[in-house]
C-alpha positions as CSV (number, residue, x, y, z in Angstrom):
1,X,4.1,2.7,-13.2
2,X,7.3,1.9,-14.4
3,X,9.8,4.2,-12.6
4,X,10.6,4.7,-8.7
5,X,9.8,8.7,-7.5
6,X,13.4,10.4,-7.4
7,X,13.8,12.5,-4.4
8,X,14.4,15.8,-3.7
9,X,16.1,18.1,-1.6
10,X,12.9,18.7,0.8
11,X,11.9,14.9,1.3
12,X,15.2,14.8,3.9
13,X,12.5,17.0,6.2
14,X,9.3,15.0,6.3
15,X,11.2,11.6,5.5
16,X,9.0,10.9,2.3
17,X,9.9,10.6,-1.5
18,X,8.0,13.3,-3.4
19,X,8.3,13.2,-7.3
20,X,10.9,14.9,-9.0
21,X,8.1,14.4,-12.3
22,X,5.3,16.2,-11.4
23,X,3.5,15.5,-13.9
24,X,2.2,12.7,-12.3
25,X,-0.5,12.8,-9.0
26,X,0.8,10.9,-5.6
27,X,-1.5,8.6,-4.7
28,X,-2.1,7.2,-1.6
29,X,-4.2,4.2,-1.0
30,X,-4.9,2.3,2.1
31,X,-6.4,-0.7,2.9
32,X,-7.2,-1.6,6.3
33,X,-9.1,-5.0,5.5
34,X,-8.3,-7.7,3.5
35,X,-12.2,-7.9,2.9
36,X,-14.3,-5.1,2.2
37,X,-17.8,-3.7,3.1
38,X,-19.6,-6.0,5.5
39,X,-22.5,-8.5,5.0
40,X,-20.8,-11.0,2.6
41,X,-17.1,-12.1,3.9
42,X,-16.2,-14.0,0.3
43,X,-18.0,-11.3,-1.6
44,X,-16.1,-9.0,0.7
45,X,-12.1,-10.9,-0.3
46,X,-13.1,-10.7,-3.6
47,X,-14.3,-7.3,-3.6
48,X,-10.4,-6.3,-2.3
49,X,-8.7,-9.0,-4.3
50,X,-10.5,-7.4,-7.6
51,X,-9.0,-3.9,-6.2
52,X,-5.7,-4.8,-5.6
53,X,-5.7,-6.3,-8.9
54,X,-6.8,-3.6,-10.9
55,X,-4.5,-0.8,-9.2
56,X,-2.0,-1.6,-12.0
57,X,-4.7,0.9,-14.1
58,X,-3.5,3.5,-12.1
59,X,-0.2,3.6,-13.7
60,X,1.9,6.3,-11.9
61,X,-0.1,7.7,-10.0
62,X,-0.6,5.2,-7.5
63,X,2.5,6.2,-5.4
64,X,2.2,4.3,-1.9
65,X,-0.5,1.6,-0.6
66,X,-0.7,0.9,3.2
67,X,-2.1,-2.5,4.9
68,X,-3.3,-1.8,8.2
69,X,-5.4,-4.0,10.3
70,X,-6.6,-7.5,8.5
71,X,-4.8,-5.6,5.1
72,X,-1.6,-7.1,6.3
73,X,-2.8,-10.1,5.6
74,X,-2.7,-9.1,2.2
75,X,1.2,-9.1,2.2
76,X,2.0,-12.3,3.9
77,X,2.7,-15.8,2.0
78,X,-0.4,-17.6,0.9
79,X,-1.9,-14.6,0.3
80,X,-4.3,-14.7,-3.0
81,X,-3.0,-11.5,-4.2
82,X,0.7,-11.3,-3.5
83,X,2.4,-11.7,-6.5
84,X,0.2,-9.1,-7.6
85,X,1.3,-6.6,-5.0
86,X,4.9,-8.4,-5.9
87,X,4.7,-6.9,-9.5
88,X,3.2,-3.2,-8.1
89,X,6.5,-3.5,-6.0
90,X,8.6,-4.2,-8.6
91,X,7.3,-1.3,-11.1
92,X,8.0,1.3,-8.4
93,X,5.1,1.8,-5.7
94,X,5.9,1.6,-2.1
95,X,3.8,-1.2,0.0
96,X,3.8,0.2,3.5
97,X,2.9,-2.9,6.0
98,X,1.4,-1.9,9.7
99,X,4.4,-3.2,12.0
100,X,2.0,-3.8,14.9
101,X,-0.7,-5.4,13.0
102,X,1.4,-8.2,11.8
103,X,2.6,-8.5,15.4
104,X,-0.8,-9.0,16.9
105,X,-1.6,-11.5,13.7
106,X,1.4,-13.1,14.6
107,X,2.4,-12.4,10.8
108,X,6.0,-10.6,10.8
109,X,7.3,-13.4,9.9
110,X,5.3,-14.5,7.0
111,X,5.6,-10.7,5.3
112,X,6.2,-11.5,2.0
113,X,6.1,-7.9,0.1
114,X,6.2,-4.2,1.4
115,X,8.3,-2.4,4.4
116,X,6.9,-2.5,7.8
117,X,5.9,0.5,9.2
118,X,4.7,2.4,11.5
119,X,1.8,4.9,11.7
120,X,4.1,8.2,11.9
121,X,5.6,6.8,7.9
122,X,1.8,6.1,7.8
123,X,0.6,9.7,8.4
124,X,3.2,11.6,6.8
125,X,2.6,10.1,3.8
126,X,-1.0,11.1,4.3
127,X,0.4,14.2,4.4
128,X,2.7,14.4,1.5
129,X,0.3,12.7,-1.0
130,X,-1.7,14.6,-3.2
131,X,-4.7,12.3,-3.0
132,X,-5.4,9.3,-0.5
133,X,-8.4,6.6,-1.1
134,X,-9.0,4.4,1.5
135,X,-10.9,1.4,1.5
136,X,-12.6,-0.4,4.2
């Protein structure tokens, strides 16, 4: 990871960094659970905890992650995996956090890592990245 995207003279227009370095693919992931799959709930934590963990193997590709829904828990104190999403932070990926999902957790204030958002920064990203995994 290592180095924040510089931006260009086009990223003004559809308010998103693109990389200057193009050697590099944006990556886009989203998680919109903070357990994944259904059937076993603690298999299901662990499942995501694994991913979120092993994202760092992505090196700079992975450009932005998005929690939406039960994700955002993800990004709030107490959270099993946020010095993890601290460190992806720190090395340069942007942690996009659903503005009215920690609202109707009652979590804003608890947001420990990542910028809230919104789903128009949400969607344009989608846009703008040159892959996007999500993960349910």
């Amino acid at each position: 990871m290592g180095k924040k995207c510089e931006t260009t003279a086009n990223c003004a227009e559809v308010d998103s960094c693109v990389r200057a370095d193009q050697s590099h693919m944006r990556t886009f992931v989203i998680l919109s659970s903070d357990c994944a799959g259904k059937g076993d709930d603690e298999l299901g934590r662990n499942i995501v905890a694994n991913f979120i963990r092993t994202l760092k193997e992505m090196g700079d590709d992975l450009w932005r992650l998005a929690l939406l829904n039960g994700g955002v828990k993800l990004a709030v104190e107490g959270s099993e995996v946020l010095s993890e999403l601290q460190e992806l932070a720190g090395e340069g990926v942007d942690i996009l956090v659903c503005g009215r999902c920690l609202e109707t957790f009652k979590l804003r204030d608890k947001k420990r890592v990542g910028e809230v958002t919104n789903m128009l920064d949400i969607v344009t990203s989608m846009q703008v990245a040159e892959k996007v995994i999500s993960i349910t």
